[in-house]
C-alpha positions in Angstrom: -11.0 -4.6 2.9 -10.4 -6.2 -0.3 -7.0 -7.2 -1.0 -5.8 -7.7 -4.6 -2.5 -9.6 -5.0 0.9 -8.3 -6.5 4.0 -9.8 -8.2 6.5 -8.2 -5.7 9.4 -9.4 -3.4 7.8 -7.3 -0.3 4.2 -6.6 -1.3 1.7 -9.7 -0.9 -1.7 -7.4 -1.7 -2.9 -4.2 -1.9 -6.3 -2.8 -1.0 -7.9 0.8 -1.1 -11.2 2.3 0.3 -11.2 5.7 -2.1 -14.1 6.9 0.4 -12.2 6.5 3.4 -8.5 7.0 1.5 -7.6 4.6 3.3 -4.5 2.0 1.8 -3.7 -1.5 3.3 -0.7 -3.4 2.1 0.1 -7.0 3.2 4.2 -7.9 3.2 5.4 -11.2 2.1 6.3 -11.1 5.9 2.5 -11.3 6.8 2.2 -8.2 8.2 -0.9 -5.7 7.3 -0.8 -2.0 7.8 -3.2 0.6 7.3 -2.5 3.8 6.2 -4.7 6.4 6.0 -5.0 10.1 4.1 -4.1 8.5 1.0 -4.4 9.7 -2.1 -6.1 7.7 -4.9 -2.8 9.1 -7.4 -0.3 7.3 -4.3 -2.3 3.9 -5.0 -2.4 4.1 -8.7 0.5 4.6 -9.0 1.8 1.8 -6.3 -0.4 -0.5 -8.7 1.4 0.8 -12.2 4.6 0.6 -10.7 7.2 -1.6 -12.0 8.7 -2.5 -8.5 6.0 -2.7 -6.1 8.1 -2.3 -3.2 10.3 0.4 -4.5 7.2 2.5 -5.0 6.3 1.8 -1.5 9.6 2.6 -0.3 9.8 5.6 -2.7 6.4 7.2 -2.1 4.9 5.5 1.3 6.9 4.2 3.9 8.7 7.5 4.9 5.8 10.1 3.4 4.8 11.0 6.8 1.1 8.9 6.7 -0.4 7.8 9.6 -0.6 4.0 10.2 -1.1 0.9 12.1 -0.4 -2.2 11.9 -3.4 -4.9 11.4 
């Protein structure tokens, strides 16, 4: 998947596959997840955010979507 970078302390990239729903997120740490189930409105607004990684911890980490690590 396509990975577009971000200005974040905890985000590296983002990619989404709006046919699948699937979101992938690379950390500064290197890490990729997957999560999947994700609304287009969730990445949009991950993207629009003004903290990255607030979003994420905000909206993503604890929502309850299923993931795995890449």
């Amino acid at each position: 998947m396509r990975r577009e970078q971000v200005e974040s302390d905890a985000l590296r990239s983002v990619g989404y596959d709006p046919d699948r729903r699937i979101l992938e997120i690379e950390f500064n740490s290197g890490k990729v997840y997957r999560y999947f189930d994700v609304p287009e409105t969730v990445y949009a607004g991950l993207m629009t955010a003004a903290s990255h990684g607030e979003f994420f911890s905000d909206h993503i980490r604890d929502a309850g979507f299923q993931y795995e690590q890449r």
